[in-house]
Backbone bond lengths (Angstrom), bond angles and torsions (degrees), N, CA, C in turn:
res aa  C-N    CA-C-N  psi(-1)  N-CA   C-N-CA  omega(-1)  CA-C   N-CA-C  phi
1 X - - - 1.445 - - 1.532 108.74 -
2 X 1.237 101.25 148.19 2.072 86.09 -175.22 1.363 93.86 -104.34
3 X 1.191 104.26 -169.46 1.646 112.26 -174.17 1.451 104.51 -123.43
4 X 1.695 89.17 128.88 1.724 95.99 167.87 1.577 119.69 -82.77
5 X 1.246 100.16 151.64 1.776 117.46 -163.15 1.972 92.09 -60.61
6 X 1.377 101.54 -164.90 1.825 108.10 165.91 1.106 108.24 -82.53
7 X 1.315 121.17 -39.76 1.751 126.12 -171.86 1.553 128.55 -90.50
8 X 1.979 97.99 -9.74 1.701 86.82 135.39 1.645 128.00 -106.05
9 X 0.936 111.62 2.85 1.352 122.10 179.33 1.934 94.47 -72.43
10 X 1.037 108.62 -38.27 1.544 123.44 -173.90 1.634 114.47 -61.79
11 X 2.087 93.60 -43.88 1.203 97.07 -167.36 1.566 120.28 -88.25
12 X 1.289 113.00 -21.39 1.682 132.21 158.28 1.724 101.96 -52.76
13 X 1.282 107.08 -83.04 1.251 109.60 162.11 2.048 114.61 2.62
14 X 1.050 86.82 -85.03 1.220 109.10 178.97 1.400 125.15 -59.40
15 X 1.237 119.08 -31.50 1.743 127.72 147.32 1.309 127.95 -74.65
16 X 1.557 110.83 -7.18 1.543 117.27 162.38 1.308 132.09 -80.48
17 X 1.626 99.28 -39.66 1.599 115.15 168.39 1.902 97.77 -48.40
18 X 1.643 127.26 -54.68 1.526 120.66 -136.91 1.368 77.46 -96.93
19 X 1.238 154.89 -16.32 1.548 159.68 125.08 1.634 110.28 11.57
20 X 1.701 83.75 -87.19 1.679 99.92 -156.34 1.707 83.51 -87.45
21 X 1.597 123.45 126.61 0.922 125.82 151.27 1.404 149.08 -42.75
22 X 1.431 114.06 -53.84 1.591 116.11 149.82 1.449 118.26 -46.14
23 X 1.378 144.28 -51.76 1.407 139.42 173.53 1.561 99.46 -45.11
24 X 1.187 115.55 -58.72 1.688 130.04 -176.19 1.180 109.70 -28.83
25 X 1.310 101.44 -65.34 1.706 139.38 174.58 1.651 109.48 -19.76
26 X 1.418 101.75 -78.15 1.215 149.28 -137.15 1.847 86.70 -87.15
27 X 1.287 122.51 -37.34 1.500 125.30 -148.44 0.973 145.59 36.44
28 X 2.026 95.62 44.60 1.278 110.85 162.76 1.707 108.13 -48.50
29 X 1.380 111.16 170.16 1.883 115.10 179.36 1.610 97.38 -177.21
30 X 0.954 97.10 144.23 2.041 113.77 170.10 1.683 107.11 -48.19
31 X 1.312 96.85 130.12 1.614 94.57 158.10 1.102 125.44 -124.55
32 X 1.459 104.10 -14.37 1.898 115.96 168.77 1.225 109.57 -178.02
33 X 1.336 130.64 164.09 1.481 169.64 137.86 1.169 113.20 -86.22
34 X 1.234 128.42 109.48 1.361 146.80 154.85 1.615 110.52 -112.35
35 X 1.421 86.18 96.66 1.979 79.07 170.06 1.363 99.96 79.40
36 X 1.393 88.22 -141.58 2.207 114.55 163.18 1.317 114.49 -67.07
37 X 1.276 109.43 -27.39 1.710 134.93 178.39 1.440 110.64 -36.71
38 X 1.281 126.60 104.90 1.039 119.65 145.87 2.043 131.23 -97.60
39 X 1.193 114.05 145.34 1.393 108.18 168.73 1.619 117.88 -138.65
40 X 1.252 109.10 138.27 1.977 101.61 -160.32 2.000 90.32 -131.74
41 X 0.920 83.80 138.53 2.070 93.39 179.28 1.637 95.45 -113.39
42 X 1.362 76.58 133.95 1.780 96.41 165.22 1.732 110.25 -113.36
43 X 1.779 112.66 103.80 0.907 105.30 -175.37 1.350 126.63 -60.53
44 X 1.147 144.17 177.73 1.442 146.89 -138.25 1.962 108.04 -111.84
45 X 1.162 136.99 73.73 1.586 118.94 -163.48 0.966 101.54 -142.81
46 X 1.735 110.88 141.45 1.836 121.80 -163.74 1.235 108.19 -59.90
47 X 1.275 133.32 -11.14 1.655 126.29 179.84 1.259 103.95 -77.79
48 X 1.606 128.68 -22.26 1.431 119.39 168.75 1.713 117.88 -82.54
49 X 1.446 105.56 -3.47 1.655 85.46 177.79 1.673 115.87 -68.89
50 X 1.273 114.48 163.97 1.287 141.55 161.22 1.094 106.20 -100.04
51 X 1.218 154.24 -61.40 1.581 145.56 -152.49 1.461 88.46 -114.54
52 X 1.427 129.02 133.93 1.686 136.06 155.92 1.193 105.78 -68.51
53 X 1.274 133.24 -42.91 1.486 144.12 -154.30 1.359 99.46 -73.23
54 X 1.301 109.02 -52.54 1.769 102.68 -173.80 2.097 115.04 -100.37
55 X 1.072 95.99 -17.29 1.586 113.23 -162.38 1.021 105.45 80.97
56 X 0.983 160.81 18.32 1.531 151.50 164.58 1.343 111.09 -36.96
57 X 1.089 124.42 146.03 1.669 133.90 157.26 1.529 100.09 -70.81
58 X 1.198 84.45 134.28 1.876 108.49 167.30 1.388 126.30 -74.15
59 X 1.177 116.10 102.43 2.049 144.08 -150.42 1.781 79.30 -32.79
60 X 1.363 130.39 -58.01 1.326 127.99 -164.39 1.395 120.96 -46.35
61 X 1.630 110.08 -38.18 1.176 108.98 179.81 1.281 122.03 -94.50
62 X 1.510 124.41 13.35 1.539 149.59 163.61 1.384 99.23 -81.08
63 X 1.318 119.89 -56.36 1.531 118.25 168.87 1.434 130.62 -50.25
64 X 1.410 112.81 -20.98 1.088 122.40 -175.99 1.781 117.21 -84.04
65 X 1.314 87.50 -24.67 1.549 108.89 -162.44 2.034 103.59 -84.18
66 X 1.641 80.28 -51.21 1.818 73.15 174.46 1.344 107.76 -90.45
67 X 1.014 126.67 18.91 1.992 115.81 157.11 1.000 82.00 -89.23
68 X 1.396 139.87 -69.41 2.053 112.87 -141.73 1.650 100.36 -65.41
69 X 1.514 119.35 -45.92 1.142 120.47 -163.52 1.664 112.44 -53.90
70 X 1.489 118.62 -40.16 1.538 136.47 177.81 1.400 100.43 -58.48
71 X 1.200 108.82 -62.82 1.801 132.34 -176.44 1.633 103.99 -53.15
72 X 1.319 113.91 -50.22 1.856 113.00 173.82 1.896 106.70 -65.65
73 X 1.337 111.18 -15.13 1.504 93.47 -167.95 1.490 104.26 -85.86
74 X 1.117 117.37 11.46 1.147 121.89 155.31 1.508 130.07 -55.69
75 X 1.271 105.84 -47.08 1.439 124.04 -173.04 1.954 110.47 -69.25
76 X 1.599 104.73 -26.83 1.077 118.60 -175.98 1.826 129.59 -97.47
77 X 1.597 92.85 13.06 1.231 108.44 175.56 1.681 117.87 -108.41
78 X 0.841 116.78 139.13 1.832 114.29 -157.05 2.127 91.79 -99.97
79 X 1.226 111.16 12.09 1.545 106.38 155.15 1.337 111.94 -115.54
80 X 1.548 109.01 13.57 1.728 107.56 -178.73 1.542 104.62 -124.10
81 X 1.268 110.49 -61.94 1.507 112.65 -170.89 1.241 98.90 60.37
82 X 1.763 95.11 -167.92 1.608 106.88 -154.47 1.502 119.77 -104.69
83 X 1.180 95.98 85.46 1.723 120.14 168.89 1.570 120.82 -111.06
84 X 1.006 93.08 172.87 1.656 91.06 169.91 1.164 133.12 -66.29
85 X 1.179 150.63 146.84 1.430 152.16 -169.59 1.797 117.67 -130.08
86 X 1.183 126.49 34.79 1.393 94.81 -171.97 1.417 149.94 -54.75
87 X 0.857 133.50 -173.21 2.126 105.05 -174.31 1.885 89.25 -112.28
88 X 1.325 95.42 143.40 1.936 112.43 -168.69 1.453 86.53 -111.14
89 X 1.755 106.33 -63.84 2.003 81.84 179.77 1.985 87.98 -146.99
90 X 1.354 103.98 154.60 1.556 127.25 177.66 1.491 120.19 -133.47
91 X 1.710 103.57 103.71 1.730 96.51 -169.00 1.828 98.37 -107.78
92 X 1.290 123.02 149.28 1.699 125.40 -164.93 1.033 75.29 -144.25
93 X 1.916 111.07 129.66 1.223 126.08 125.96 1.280 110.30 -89.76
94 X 1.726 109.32 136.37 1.193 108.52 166.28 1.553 108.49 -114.42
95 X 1.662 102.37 141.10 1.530 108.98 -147.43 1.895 82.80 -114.62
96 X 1.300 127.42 -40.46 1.094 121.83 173.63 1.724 152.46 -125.30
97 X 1.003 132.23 -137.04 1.409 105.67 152.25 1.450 99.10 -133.18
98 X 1.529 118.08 157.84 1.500 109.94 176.12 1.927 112.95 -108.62
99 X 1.468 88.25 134.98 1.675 94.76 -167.83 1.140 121.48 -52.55
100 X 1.403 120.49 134.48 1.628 114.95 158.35 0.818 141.33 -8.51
101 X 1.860 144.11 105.31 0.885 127.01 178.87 1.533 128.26 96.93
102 X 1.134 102.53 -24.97 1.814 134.51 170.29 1.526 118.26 -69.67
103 X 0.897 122.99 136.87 1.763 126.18 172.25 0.984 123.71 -95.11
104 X 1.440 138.80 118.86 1.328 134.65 -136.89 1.987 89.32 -117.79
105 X 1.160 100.59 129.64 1.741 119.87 -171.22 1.823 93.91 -103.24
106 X 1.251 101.44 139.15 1.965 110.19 176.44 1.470 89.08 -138.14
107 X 1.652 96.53 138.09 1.195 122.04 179.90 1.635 121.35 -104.40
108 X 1.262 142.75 154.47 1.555 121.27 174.47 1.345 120.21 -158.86
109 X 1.177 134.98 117.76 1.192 122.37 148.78 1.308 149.62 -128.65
110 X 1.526 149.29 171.42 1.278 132.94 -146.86 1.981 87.76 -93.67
111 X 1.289 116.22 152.50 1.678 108.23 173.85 1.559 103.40 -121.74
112 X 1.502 101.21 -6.94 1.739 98.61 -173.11 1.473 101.54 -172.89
113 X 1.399 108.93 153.92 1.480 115.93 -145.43 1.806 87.30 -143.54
114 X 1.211 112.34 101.66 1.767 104.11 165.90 1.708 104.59 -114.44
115 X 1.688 105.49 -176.72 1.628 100.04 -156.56 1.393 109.78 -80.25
116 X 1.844 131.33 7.29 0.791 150.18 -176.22 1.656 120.53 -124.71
117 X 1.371 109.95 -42.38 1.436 118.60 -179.34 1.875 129.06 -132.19
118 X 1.330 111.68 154.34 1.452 85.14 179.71 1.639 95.88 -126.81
119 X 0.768 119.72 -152.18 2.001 125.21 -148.70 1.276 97.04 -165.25
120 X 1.533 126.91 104.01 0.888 87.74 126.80 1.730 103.76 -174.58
121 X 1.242 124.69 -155.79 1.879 147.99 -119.79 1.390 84.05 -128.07
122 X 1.668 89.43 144.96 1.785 124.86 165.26 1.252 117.54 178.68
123 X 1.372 84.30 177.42 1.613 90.02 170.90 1.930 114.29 176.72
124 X 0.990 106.02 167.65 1.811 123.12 -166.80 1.163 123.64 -96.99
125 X 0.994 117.37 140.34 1.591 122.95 -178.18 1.440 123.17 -162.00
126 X 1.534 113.12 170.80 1.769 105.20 179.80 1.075 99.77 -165.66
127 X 1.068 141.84 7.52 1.205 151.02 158.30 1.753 130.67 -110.44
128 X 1.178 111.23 -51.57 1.424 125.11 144.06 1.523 106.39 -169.03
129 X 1.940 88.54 168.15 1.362 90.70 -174.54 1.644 129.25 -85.93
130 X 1.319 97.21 30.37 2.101 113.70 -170.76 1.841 80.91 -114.84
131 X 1.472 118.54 -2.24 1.291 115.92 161.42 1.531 152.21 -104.72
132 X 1.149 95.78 43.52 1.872 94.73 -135.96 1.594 100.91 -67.13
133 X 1.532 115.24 142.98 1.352 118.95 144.08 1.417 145.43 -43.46
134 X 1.326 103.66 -44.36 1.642 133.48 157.33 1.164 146.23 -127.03
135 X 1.314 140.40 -178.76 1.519 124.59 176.02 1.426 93.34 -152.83
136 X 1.440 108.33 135.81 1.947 103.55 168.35 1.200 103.86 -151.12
137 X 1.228 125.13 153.93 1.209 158.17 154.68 1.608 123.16 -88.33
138 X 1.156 110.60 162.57 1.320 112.39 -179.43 1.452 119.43 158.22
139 X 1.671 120.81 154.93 1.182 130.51 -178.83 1.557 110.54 -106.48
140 X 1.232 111.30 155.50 1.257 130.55 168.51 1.424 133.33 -118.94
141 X 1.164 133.82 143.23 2.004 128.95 -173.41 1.832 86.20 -99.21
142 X 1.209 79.62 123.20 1.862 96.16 159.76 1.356 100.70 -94.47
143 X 1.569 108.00 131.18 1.262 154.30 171.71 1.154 129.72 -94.23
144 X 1.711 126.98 27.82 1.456 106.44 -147.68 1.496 105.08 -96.74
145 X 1.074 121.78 9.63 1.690 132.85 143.19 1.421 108.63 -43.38
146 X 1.352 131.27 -26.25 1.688 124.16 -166.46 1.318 91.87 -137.64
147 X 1.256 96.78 99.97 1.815 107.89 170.31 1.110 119.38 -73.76
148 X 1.613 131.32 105.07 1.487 123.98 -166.91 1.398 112.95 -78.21
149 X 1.396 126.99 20.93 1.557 116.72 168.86 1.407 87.38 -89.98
150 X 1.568 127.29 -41.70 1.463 107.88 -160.12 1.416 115.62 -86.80
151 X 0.956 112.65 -25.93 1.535 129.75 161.49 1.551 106.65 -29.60
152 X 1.400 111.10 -72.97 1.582 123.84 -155.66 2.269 88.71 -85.23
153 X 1.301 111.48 -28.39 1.815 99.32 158.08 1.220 109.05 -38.64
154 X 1.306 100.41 -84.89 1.765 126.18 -163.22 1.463 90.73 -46.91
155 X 1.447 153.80 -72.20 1.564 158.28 -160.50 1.496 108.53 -45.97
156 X 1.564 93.64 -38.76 1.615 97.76 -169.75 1.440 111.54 -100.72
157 X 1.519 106.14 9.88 1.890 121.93 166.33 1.013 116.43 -69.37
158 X 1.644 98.51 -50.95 1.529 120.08 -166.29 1.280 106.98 -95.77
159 X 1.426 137.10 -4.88 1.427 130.03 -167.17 2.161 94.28 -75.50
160 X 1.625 109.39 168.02 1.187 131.84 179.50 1.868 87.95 -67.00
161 X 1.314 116.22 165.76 1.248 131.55 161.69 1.750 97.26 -90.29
């Protein structure tokens, strides 16, 4: 498999978010590539709270954030590249709450790569990352039958102008 540069890893990335609708939604967006490293920010907006009282983000849309973010670190691993990933299982402890008003940053990377699945680690934050909000784990189905560069070609052939 060869290895994609940062700036296509960036640019898939970035056609996955306008892809999956809920990420879209939500305005999840890239904030970096480091390495295998991925990190995705979910900007901060009152339609995502759960609690009025405190502003908190609503646990659902924390969930949402570390599946794509876990699910994108796929793209950023040079034994995965850019295939499909669907999520098989996703476990979150959530250790805190994230403050009002704050933008909550998810981190990810793959830790293990088998000929069917990959594994792997993250976690949330908004304050720093010796702070996290959450922690998750999770598996993924390798797909490499469905090449997601051509996938999101062909989608964006056929999409409306």
């Amino acid at each position: 498999m060869s290895r994609l540069s940062s700036a296509e890893k960036a640019t898939l990335i970035e056609k996955m978010v306008r892809f999956i609708p809920h990420a879209e939604l939500q305005g999840i967006c890239l904030e970096s590539i480091d390495g295998e490293e991925v990190t995705m920010r979910l900007p901060y907006r009152e339609e995502l709270v759960g609690n009025p009282d405190t502003g908190a983000i609503h646990s659902g849309v924390l969930t949402v954030l570390l599946d794509h973010t876990l699910g994108t670190a796929g793209l950023c691993c040079d034994k995965v590249g850019p295939t499909i990933t669907p999520t098989l299982d996703l476990r979150i402890d959530h250790l805190g709450i994230a403050p009002a008003n704050r933008d909550i940053l998810a981190v990810a990377r793959v830790y293990k790569v088998t000929r069917r699945v990959i594994f792997v680690e993250g976690f949330a934050y908004c304050e720093s990352r010796d702070k996290p909000i959450a922690r998750a784990t999770g598996s993924w189905v390798l797909m490499p039958e469905l090449a997601l560069d051509k996938l999101l070609s062909a989608t964006a052939e056929t999409a409306d102008p």
